[in-house]
C-alpha positions, -999 to 999 in steps of 0.1 A, spaced: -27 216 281 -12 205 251 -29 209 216 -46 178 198 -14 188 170 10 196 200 8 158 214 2 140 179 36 159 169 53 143 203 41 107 197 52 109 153 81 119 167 95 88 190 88 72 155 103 94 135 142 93 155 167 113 145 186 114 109 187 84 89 195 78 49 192 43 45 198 37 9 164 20 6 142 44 22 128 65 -9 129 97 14 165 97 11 180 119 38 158 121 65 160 142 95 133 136 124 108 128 97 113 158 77 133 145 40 156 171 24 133 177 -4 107 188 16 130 209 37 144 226 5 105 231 -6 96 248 28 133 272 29 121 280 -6 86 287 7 100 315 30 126 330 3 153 308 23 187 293 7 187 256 12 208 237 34 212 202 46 181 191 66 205 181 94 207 218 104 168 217 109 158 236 134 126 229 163 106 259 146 111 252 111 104 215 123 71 224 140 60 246 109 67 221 84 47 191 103 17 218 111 14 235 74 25 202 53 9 175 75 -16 187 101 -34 214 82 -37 194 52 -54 165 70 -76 189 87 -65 182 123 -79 201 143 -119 194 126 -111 153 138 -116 136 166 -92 132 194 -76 99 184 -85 99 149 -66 131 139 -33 113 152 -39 78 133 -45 101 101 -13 124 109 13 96 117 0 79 87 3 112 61 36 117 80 50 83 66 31 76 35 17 111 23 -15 128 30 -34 117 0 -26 78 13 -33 83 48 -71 98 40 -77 72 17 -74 46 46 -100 71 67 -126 69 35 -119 29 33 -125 27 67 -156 49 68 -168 31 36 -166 -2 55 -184 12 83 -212 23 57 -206 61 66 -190 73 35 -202 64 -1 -179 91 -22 -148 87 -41 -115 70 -23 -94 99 -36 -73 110 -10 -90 145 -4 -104 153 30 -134 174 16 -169 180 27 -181 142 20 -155 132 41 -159 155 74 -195 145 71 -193 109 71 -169 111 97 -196 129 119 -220 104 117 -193 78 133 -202 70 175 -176 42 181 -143 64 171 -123 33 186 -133 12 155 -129 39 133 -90 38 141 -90 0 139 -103 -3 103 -79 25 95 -47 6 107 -61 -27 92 -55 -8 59 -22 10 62 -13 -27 75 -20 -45 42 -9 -11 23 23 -19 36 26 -51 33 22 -45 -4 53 -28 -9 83 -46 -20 102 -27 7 84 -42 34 109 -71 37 136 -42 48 112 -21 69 84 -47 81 97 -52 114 99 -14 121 66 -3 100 46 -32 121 58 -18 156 50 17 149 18 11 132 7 -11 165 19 16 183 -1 44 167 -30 18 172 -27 15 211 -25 55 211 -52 63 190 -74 42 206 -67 55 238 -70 88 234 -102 82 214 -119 69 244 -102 93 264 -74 79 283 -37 82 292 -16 71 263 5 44 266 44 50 261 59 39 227 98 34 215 113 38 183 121 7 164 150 10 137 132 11 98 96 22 113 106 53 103 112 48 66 90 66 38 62 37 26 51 52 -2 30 38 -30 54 38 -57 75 12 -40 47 -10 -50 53 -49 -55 46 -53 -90 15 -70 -101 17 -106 -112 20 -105 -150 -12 -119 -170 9 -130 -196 32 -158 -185 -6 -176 -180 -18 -172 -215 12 -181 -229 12 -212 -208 -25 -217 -221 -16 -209 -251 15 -232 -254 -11 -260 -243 -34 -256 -268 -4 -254 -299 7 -291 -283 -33 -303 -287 -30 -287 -323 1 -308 -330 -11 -339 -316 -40 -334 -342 -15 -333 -370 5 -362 -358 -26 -382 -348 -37 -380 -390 3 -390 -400 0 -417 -379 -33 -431 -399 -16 -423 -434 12 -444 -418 -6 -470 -403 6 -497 -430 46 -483 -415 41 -504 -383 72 -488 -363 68 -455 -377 30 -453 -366 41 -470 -333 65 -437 -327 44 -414 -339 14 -428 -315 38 -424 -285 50 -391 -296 10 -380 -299 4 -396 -267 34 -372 -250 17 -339 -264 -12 -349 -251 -2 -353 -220 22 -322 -222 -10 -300 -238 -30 -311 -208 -6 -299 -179 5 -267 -201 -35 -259 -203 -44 -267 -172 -9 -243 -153 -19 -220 -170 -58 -217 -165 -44 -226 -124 -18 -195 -128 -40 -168 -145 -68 -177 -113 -38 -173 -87 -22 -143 -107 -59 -126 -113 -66 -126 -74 -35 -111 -70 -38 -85 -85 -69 -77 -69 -58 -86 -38 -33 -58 -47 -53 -31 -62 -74 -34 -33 -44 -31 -4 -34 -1 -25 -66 16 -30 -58 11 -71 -99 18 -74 -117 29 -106 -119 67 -109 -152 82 -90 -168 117 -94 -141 138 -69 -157 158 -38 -151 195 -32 -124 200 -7 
């Protein structure tokens, strides 16, 4: 029978497809998953002379997805299921990303109470054995990596591709959590692109709302001023006249510059927690021995 790494490797994989170097992918030259920098970091690893991660070969291949990927996540100490949603996901968007879905998801299930920092430690492996529904487990995990992605301002290029793999990796899991045949999955062109955090959408900026608040509350301040001309005017019938009409426009331009920008720094501020939340942008928490 095939290993719990041996069949997680075959299902990444299908995903993974051959080379690719789509100039928007930040893993650059790509080669069944594995990018050239972190073929030149294993060949230097092993006292080797780089070459282009085209040349790959099934042994290196298999080396570099068990000692990068499946060690670090701890494969072999999770669940049948679990340990492939954690391994596709550390295979696309990083280790550290891919656990810190598993501790969202275990903090939603009210398992896991430590830091979301992206280390599979002790905390971690023991919330995880309290968990008896494994299938829900992988669910909350993929509802994350979903809105991760959808976070990143190259989702628009790799959506399609990222959505079809990561619903594939869902069917899978889930079947082999509650122990049954796997269904077959396909490659989708762009699901195998890097997603990695620092192709972040940027945050809405704060700023453009305060000014707007801002600029609303100068025009009320000028109104003032104009609205105590006008009375040393009053006895200047057509000059008070424009002066009224002029006060009567900045009040009216204050008002919907105040307002926009109050209504923009709301929108803006859930934003970005909206945001910080899909991209697990917490405050910094006591971190657990690994």
């Amino acid at each position: 029978m095939a290993t719990e790494f041996q069949r997680s490797l075959t299902k990444v994989l299908v995903h993974e497809g051959g080379f690719s170097n789509h100039p928007d992918d930040p893993g650059g030259a790509t080669m069944r998953g594995v990018t050239q920098r972190v073929y030149d970091e294993y060949r230097r690893s092993i006292s080797a002379l780089p070459i282009p991660v085209k040349n790959i070969s099934d042994a290196e291949l298999q080396a570099i997805y068990k000692r990068k990927y499946w060690d670090e996540i701890k494969g072999d100490k999770l669940a049948a299921g679990v340990s492939y949603v954690v391994f596709d996901g550390a295979v696309n968007s990083g280790v550290a990303q891919s656990v810190k879905w598993l501790q969202r998801a275990l903090q939603a299930m009210g398992l896991y109470q430590g830091a979301i920092d992206g280390i599979l430690g002790q905390g971690t492996l023991l919330a995880l054995g309290g968990v008896n529904d494994n299938d829900a487990l992988i669910s909350r995990i993929i509802e994350r990596r979903r809105a991760f992605l959808r976070a990143l301002k190259t989702f628009k290029t790799f959506g399609r591709g990222w959505m079809a793999r990561v619903a594939g990796v869902l069917a899978v899991g889930q079947a082999w959590a509650t122990g049954s045949v796997a269904p077959e999955i396909q490659y989708v062109a762009g699901g195998d692109a890097k997603a990695f955090i620092s192709d972040a959408k940027p945050a809405p900026v704060l700023g453009v709302a305060d000014a707007s608040t801002g600029g609303g509350i100068g025009s009320g301040t000028l109104a003032g001023a104009l609205q105590q001309a006008q009375d040393q005017l009053s006895p200047y019938s057509y000059s008070s006249e424009l002066i009224g009409k002029i006060v009567a426009g900045l009040v009216v331009v204050g008002a919907l510059l105040t307002v926009g920008g109050l209504a923009y720094r709301w929108y803006a501020a859930r934003r970005r927690k909206e945001r910080a939340d899909a991209l697990d942008l917490q405050v910094a928490q006591p971190v657990e021995a690994a």
